[in-house]
C-alpha positions as CSV (number, residue, x, y, z in Angstrom):
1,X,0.0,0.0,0.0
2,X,2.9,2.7,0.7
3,X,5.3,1.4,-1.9
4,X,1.7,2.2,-4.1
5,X,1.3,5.7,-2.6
6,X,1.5,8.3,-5.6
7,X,0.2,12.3,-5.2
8,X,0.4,14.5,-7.4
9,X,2.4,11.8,-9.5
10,X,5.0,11.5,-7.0
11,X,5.9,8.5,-4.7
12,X,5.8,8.4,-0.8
13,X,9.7,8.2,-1.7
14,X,9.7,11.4,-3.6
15,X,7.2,13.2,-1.3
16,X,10.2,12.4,1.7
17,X,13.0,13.9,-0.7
18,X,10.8,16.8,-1.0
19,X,9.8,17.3,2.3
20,X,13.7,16.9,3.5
21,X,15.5,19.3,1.2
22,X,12.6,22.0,2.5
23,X,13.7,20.9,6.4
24,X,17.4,20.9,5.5
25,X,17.2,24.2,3.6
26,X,15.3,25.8,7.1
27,X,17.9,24.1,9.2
28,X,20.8,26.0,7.4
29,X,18.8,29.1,7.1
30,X,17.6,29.1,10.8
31,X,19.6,27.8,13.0
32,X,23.4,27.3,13.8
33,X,23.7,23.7,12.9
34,X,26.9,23.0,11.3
35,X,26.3,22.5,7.7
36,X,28.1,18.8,7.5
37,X,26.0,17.8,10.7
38,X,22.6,18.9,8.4
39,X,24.1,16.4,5.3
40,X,24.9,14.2,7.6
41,X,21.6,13.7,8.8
42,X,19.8,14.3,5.6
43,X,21.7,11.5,4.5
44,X,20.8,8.9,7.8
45,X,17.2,9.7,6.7
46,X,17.0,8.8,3.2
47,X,18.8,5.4,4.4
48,X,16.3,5.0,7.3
49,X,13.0,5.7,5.3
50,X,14.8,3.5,2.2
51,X,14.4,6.3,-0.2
52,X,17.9,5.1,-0.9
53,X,19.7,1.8,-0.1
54,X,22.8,1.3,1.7
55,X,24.9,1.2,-1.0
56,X,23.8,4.6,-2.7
57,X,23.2,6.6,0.3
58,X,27.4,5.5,1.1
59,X,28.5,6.2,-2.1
60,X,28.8,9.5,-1.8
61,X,31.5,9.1,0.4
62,X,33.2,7.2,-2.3
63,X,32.2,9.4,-5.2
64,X,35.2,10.3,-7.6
65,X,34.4,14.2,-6.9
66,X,34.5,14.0,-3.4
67,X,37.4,12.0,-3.2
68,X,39.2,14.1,-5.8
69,X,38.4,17.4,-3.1
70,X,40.1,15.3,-0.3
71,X,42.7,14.6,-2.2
72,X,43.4,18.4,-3.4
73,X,43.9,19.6,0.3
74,X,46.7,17.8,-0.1
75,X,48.0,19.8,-3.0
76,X,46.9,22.6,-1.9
77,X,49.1,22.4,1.3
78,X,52.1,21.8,-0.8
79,X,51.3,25.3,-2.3
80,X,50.9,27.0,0.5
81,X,53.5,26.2,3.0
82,X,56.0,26.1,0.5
83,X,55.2,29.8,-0.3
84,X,54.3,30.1,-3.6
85,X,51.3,32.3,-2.6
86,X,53.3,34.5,-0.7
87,X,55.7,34.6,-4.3
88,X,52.7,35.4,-6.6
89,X,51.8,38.6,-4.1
90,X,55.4,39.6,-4.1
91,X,55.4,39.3,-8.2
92,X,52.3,40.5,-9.7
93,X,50.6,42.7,-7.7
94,X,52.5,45.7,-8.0
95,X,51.9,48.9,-6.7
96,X,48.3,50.7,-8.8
97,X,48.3,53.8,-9.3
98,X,45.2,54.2,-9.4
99,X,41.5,52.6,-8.2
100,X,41.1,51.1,-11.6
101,X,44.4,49.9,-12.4
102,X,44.2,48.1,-7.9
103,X,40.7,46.1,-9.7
104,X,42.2,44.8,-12.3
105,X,45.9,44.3,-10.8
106,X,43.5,42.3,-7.5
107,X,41.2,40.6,-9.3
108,X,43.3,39.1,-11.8
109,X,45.7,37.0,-10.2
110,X,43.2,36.5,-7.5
111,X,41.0,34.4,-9.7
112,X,44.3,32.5,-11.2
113,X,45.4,31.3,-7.8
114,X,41.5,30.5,-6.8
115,X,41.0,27.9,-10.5
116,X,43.5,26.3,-8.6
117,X,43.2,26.3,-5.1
118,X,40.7,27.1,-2.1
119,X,38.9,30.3,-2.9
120,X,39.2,30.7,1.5
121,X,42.7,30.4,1.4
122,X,43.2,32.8,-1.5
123,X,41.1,35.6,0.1
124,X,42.4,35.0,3.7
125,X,46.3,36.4,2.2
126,X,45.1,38.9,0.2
127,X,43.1,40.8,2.6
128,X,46.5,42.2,4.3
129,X,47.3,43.4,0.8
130,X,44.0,45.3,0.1
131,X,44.4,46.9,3.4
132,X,47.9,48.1,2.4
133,X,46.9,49.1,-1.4
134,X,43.5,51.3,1.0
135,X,46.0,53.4,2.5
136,X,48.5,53.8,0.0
137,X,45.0,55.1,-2.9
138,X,43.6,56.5,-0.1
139,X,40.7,54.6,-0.6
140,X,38.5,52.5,2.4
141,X,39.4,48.7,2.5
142,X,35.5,48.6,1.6
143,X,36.0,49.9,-2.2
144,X,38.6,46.8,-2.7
145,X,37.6,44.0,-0.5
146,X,34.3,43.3,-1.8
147,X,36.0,42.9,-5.4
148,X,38.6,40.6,-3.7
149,X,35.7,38.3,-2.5
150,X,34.0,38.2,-5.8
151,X,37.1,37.1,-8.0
152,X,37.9,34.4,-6.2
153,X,34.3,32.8,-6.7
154,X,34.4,34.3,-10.3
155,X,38.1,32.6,-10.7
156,X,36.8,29.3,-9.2
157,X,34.6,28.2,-12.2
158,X,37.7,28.7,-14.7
159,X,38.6,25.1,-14.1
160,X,37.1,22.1,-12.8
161,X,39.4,21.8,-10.0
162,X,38.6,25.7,-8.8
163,X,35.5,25.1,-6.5
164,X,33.3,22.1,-5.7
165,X,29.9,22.5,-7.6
166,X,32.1,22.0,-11.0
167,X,33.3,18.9,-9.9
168,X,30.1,17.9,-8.1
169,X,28.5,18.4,-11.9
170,X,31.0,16.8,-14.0
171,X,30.7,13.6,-11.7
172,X,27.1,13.5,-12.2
173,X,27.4,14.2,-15.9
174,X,30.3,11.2,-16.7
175,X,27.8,8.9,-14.4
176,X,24.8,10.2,-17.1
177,X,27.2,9.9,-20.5
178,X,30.6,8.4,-19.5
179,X,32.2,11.4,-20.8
180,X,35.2,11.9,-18.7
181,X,34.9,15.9,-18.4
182,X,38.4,17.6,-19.1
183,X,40.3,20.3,-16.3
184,X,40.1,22.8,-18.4
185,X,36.8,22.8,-20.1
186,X,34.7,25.6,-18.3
187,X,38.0,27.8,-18.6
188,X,36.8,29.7,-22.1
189,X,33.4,30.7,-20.4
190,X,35.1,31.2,-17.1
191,X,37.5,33.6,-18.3
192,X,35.3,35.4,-20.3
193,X,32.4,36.3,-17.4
194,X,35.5,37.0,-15.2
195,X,36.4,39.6,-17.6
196,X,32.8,40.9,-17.8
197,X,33.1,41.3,-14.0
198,X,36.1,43.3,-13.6
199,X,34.4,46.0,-15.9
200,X,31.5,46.0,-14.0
201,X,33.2,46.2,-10.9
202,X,35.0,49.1,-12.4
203,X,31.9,50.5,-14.1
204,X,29.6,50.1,-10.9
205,X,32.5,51.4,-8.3
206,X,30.5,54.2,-7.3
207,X,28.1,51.5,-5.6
208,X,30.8,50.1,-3.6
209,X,30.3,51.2,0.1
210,X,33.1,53.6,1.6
211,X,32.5,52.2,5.4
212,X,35.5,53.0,8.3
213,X,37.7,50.0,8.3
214,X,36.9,48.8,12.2
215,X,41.0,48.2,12.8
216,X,41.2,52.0,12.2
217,X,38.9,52.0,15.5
218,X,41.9,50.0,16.6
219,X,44.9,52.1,15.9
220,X,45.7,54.2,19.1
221,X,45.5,51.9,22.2
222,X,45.0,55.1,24.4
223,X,41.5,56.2,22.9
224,X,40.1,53.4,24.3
225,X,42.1,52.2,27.8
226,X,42.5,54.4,30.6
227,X,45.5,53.8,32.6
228,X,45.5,54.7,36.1
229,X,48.7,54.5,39.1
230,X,48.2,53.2,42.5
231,X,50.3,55.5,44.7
232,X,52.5,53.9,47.1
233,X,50.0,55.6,50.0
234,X,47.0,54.2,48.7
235,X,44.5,53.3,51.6
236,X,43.8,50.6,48.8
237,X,47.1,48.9,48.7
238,X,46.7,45.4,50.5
239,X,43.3,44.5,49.4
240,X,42.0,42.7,46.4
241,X,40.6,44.4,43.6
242,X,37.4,42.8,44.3
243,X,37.4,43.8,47.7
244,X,38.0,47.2,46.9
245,X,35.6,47.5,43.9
246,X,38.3,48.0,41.1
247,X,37.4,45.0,38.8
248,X,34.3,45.7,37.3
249,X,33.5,49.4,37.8
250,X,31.0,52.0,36.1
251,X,31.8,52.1,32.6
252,X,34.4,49.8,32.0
253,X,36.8,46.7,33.2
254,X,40.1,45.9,34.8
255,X,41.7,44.0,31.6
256,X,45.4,44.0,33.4
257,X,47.6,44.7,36.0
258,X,51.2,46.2,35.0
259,X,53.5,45.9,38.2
260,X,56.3,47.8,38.9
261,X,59.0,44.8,37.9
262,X,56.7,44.8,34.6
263,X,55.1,41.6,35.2
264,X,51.7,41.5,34.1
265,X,48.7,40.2,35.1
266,X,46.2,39.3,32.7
267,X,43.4,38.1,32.9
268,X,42.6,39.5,36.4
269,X,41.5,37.3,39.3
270,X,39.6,39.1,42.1
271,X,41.4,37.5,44.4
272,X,44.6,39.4,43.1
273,X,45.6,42.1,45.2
274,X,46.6,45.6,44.9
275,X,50.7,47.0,45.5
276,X,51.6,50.3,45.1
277,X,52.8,51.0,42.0
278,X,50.7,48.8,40.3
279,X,49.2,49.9,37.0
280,X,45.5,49.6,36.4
281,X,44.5,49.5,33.0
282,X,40.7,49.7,32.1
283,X,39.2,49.5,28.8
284,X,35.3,51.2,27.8
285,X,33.8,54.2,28.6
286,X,36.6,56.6,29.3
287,X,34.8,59.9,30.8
288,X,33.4,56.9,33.6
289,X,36.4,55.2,34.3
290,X,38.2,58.0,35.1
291,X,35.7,59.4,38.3
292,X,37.9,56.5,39.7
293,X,40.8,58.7,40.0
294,X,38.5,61.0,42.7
295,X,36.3,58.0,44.4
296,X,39.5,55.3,45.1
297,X,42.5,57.9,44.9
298,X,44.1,56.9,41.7
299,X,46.8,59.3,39.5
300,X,46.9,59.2,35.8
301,X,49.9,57.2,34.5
302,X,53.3,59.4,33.7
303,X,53.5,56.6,30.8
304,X,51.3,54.8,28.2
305,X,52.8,51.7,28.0
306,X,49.7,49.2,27.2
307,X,50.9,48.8,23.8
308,X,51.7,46.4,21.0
309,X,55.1,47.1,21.1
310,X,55.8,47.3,24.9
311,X,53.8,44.7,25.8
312,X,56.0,41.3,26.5
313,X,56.8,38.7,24.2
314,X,54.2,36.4,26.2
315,X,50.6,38.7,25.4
316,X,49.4,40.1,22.1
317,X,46.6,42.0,21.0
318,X,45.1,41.1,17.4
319,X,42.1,41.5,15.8
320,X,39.5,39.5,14.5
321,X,35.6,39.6,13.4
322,X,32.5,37.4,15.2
323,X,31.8,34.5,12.3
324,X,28.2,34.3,11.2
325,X,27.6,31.2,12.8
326,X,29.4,31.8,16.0
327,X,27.2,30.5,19.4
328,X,28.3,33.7,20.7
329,X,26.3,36.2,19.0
330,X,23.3,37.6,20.9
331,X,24.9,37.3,23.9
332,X,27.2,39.0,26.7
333,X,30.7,38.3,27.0
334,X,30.4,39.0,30.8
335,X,27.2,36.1,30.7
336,X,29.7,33.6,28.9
337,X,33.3,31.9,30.2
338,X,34.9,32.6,26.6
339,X,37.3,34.8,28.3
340,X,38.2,31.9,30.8
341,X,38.4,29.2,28.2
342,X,40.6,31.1,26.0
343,X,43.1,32.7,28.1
344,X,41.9,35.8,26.8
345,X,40.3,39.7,27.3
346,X,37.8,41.2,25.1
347,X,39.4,45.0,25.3
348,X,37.5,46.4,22.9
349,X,34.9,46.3,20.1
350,X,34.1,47.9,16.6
351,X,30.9,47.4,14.6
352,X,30.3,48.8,11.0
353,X,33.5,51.0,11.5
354,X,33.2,52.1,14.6
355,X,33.9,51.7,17.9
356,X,31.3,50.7,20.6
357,X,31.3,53.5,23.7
358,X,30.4,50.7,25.9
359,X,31.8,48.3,28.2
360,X,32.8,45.8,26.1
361,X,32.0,42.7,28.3
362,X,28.2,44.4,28.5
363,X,27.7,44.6,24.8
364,X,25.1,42.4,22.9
365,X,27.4,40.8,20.5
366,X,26.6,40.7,16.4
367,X,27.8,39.1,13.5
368,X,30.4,40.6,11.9
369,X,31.5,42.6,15.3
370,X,35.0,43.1,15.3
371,X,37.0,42.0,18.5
372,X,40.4,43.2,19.9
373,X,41.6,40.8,21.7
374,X,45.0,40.3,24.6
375,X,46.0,37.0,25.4
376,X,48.9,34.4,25.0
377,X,48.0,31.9,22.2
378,X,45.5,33.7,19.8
379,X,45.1,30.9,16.7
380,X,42.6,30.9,14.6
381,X,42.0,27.1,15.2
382,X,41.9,27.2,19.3
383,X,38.8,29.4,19.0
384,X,35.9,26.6,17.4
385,X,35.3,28.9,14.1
386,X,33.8,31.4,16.7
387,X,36.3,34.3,16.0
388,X,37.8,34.9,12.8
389,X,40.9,36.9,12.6
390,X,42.7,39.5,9.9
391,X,45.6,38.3,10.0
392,X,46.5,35.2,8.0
393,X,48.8,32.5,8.5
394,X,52.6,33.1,8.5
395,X,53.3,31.6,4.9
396,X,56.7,29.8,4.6
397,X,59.5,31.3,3.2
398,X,60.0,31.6,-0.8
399,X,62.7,28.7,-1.7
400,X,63.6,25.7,-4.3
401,X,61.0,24.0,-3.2
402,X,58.3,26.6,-4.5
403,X,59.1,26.1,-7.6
404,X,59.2,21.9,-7.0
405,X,55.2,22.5,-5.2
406,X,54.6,24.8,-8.5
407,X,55.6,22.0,-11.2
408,X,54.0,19.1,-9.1
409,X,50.5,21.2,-9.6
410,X,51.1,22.0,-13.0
411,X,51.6,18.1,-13.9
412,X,48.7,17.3,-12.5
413,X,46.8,19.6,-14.5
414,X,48.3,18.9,-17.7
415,X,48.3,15.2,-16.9
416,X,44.6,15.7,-16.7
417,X,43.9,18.2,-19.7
418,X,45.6,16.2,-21.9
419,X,43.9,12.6,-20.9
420,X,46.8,11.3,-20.2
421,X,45.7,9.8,-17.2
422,X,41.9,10.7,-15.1
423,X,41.3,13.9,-12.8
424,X,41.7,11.6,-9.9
425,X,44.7,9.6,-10.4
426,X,46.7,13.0,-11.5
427,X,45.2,14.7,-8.3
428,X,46.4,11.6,-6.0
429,X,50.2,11.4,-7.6
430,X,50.4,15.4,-7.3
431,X,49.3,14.7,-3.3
432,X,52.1,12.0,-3.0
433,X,54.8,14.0,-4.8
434,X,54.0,16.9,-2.4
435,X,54.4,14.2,0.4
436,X,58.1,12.7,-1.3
437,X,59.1,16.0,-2.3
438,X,58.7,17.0,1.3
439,X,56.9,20.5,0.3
440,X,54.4,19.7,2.9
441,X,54.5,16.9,5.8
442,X,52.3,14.4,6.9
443,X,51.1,16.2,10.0
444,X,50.7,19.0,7.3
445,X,48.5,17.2,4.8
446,X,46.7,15.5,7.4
447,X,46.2,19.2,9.1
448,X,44.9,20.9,5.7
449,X,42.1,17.8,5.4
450,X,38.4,19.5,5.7
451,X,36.5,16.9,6.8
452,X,33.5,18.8,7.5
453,X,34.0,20.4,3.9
454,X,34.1,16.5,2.7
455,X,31.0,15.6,4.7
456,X,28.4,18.2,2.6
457,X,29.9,17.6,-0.5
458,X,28.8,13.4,0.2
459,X,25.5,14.7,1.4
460,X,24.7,16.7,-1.6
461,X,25.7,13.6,-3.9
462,X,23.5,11.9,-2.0
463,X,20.8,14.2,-2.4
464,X,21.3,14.9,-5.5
465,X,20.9,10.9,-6.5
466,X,17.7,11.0,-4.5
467,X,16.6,14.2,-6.7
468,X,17.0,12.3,-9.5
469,X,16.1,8.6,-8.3
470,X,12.5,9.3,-6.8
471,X,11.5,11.4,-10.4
472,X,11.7,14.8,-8.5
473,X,13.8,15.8,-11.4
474,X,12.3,14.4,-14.2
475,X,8.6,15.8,-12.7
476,X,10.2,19.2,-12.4
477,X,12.0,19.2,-15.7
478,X,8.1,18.4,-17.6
479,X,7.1,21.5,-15.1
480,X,9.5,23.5,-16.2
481,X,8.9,23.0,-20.0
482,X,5.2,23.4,-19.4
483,X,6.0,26.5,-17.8
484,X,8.7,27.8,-20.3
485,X,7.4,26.0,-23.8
486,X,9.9,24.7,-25.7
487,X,12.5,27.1,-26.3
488,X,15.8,25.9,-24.4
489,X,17.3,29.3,-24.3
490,X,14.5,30.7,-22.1
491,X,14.4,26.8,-20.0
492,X,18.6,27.1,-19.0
493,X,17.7,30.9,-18.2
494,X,15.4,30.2,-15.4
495,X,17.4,27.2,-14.3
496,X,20.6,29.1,-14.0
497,X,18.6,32.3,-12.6
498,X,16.8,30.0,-10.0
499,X,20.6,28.1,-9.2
500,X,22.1,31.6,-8.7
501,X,19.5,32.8,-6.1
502,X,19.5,30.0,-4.6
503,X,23.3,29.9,-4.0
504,X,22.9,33.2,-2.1
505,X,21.0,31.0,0.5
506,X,22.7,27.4,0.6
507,X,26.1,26.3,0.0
508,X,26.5,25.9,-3.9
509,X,27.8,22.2,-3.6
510,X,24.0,21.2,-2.5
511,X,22.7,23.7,-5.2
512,X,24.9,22.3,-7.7
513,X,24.0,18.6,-6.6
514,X,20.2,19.5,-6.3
515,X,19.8,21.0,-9.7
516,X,22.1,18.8,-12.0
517,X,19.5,16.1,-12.4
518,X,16.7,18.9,-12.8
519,X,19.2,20.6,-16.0
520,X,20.1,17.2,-17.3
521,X,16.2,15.9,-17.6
522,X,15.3,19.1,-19.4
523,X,18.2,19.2,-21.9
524,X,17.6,15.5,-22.6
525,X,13.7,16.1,-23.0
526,X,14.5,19.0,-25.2
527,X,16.8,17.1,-27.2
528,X,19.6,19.7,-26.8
529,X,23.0,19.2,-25.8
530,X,23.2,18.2,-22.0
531,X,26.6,19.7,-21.8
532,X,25.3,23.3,-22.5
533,X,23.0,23.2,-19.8
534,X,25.9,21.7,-17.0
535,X,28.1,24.5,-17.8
536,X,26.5,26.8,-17.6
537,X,25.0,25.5,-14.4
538,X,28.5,24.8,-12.7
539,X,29.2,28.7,-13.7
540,X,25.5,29.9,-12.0
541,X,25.7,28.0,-8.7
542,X,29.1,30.1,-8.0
543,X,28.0,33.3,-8.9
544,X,26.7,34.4,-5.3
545,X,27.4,38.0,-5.0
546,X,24.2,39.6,-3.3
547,X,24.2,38.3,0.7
548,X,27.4,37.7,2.7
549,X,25.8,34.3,3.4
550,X,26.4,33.4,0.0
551,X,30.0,32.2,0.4
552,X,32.7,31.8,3.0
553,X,35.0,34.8,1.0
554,X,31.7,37.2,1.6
555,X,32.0,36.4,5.3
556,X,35.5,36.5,5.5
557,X,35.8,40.3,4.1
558,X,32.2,41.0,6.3
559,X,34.4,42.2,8.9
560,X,37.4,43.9,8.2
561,X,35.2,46.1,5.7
562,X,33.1,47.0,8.1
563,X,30.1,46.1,5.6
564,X,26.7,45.9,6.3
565,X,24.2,43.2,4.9
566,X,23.0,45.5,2.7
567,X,26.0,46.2,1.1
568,X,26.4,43.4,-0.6
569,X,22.7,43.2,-2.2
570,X,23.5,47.2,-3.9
571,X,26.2,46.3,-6.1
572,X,25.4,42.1,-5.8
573,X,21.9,41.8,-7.1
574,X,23.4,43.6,-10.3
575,X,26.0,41.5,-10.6
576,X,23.9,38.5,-10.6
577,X,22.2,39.5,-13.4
578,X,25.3,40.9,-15.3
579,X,26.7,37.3,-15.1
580,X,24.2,35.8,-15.8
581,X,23.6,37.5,-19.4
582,X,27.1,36.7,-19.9
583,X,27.1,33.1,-19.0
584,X,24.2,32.4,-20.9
585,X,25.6,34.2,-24.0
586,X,29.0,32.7,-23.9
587,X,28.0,29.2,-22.7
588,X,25.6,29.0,-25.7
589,X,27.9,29.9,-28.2
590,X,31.0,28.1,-27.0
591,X,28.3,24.9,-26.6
592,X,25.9,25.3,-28.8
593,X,22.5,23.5,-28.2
């Protein structure tokens, strides 16, 4: 009787596809569940309700396209800690003369090194740059930043190694035709909409956003901490600073103790207690914290020396921005232990340029708020993807083995180009030369694995094969030519407009694996070429410019631009369409249907 069940000329199975993708898609909209945990379970419920068997609901794991993403964190390790980013910024860059001339002069070699490897990586350098090329045009980061985000997506389509949704579709389309798809065969209509958008970014600068960079918030330590000087006669001296009511006064909070010797005490307990001498430095609202120089008989300091450069070799400040998905937005720092955890003091924080005249610890925090931060061991990785910070990675030192790392990645792609041997088997020699050639270690290459990254692009296989399996696909393929006729131009348009919206909301592997078998069914039942419609599909489901949600690069230059969410949908929304045109006008001449 269930295995019977058909509405609407869908099966029970289909109606639970359905009904899934619709939970998922609220799940990453709505809440903070990691994204691999969603696929994860999306997955465990087609295998549970028998939508899919056992088999197909694990071969996503073993799909060639995920495997051949593994296997590129590998390569891409070899790249980077051998220095041959660090080389290409040195190189071509330059110094621009002008706003113009920084675009192009960004955005170029920005979208070479992000066909290659991951668009995150790519973005997370070159963000120090822009900020140096800012001050030297005299331009805010936010006029460069947002141009930096959008040619490493625009850069990722030029190959079919660049970003996940193109190998996500060429998997699907070799499983449909047994065409093997070659490394280089989106590269013509890749480089061609890149082009288009680097005159529109030039063309539409004036809708770029001039926002306060929030490090500028950041730049003299004394505009925002008040140091104040126990004298030696202090009735205080003796007690703690909880007993005496100097940890957590009107205004602000005690972030560190500077003694005499120049130890320092950081965090503060408030059991610590009080010497003559003793420097008391306060970070928030300054005109408050400074009544405490009449109400506990405190002197100004002679001598500012809370700084980055006098501080000792054991506590840094740095700066980083609140990720979008961080369990610590809406709340209080003062109502959470992050502080304690981390070994660290909030001493400040900007939002949208500017900073907050507020106790920090009291402040409601946002997305996209940007943190200063004093403590001993401030890594990226020790924080759990809550805080985000400017400054990337020390990358190694330029050497012989860059240029070893450099060849090992170009044999792998000409290997590939030229058929010589498949995608996979190039990409997994490349990963053991890096390994032999010692351009990267083990611990290194087991270090640069994503496995998170690896569980969502399984999922969306998975989903993807259930699309297509249960006759979702096919029933919205004969929906979509009832809707559109019969003319295939105006069908890939709304499939490719549809993908790119869509993209803005949910990571573009999923969109890529939900909308393949949708773009296939249609082509076929329009007796067109298939291929037409996948490429041009791989190029729409990475062209997310209009929410800061729409990538990881968008979130990653959220902060240190000081953008708001609006920002991105003035200048995005256009670009969407722009690329769109030119997709669909090079795709259909370069593949013609």
């Amino acid at each position: 009787m269930i295995e019977s069940f058909v509405f609407l000329g869908l099966s029970l199975n289909a109606w639970i596809t359905i009904v899934l993708v619709l939970v998922m898609f609220g799940l990453l909209l709505f809440t903070k569940l990691p994204a691999d945990v969603v696929f994860v379970g999306g997955m465990a419920v087609l295998l549970v309700c028998g939508v899919l068997p056992a088999k197909e609901v694990l071969s996503g794991f073993s799909s060639e396209s995920v495997v051949v993403v593994g296997v590129l964190f590998v390569v891409v390790a070899g790249l980077v800690y051998t220095g041959v980013l660090q080389w290409i910024v040195l190189h071509l860059l330059g110094n621009p003369s002008s706003y113009p001339k920084a675009i192009v002069r960004l955005m170029l070699p920005v979208a070479m090194l992000s066909s290659m490897l991951s668009n995150t990586t790519v973005v997370a350098l070159f963000i120090n740059v822009v900020k140096m090329w800012s001050k030297k045009l005299d331009v805010a980061p936010s006029k460069l930043l947002i141009s930096l985000s959008y040619a490493s997506g625009m850069g990722g389509v030029c190959t079919l190694i660049g970003t996940p949704p193109n190998l996500i579709i060429s998997g699907f389309y070799a499983r449909e035709t047994g065409v093997e798809l070659g490394v280089f065969t989106t590269t013509l209509p890749g480089l061609f909409c890149l082009a288009v958008g680097i005159l529109s970014m030039i063309a539409l600068r004036k809708l770029l956003p001039e926002r306060k960079s929030p490090e500028s918030s950041f730049e003299s330590i004394s505009d925002y901490t008040v140091e104040l000087m126990v004298p030696t006669t202090n009735p205080l001296v003796g007690q703690s600073v909880g007993e005496c009511g100097l940890m957590d006064v009107r205004g602000g909070r005690l972030v560190e103790i500077v003694r005499f010797d120049k130890e320092i005490i950081s965090p503060v307990p408030a059991d610590e207690f009080i010497l003559g001498g003793d420097r008391l430095v306060y970070s928030g609202q300054i005109d408050a914290i400074l009544d405490l120089r009449e109400t506990h008989q405190l002197v100004n300091a002679t001598h500012h020396v809370y700084s980055v450069t006098e501080m000792e070799g054991q506590r840094k400040l740095q700066t980083g921005y609140l990720a979008f998905d961080s369990d610590l937005i809406g709340k209080r720092m003062t109502d959470t232990r992050f502080e304690e955890e981390h070994d660290v003091v909030l001493v400040a924080i900007a939002r949208q340029g500017k900073r907050l005249e507020v106790s920090p610890r009291e402040a409601v925090l946002q997305a996209g708020d940007t943190l200063l931060l004093e403590g001993k061991k401030l890594r990226e990785e020790d924080f759990n993807g809550d805080v985000r910070f400017f400054d990337s990675e020390n990358i190694q030192q330029v050497n012989h083995k860059t240029l070893v790392s450099s060849g090992i990645m170009l044999a792998m792609m000409l290997l590939s180009a030229f058929h010589v041997m498949p995608l996979l088997n190039a990409c997994f020699l490349a990963a053991f030369a890096m390994i032999l050639t010692r351009c990267c270690s083990i611990e290194q290459a087991r270090k640069s694995s994503n496995w998170n990254v690896l569980m969502v692009f399984a999922g969306s296989v998975c989903l993807g094969m259930a699309i297509e399996n249960t006759g979702i696909a096919q029933k919205f393929a004969d929906g979509l030519l009832g809707m559109c006729g019969t003319n295939p131009l105006v069908v890939l348009a709304v499939i490719c407009l549809v993908g790119t919206f869509i993209t803005e909301l949910i990571s573009n592997a999923a969109a890529a694996a939900m909308f393949f078998p949708i773009a296939y069914k249609s082509a076929i039942a329009l007796g067109v070429n298939p291929l037409t419609f996948c490429v041009a599909l791989m190029i729409a489901v990475s062209s997310s410019f209009a929410t800061p949600i729409g990538s990881p690069t968008h979130m990653l230059v959220y902060g240190p631009g000081g953008y708001r969410f609006s920002d991105f949908m003035k200048i995005g929304l256009l670009m969407n369409l722009i690329i769109l045109a030119a997709n669909l006008f090079i795709v259909t001449i370069l593949f013609p249907l």
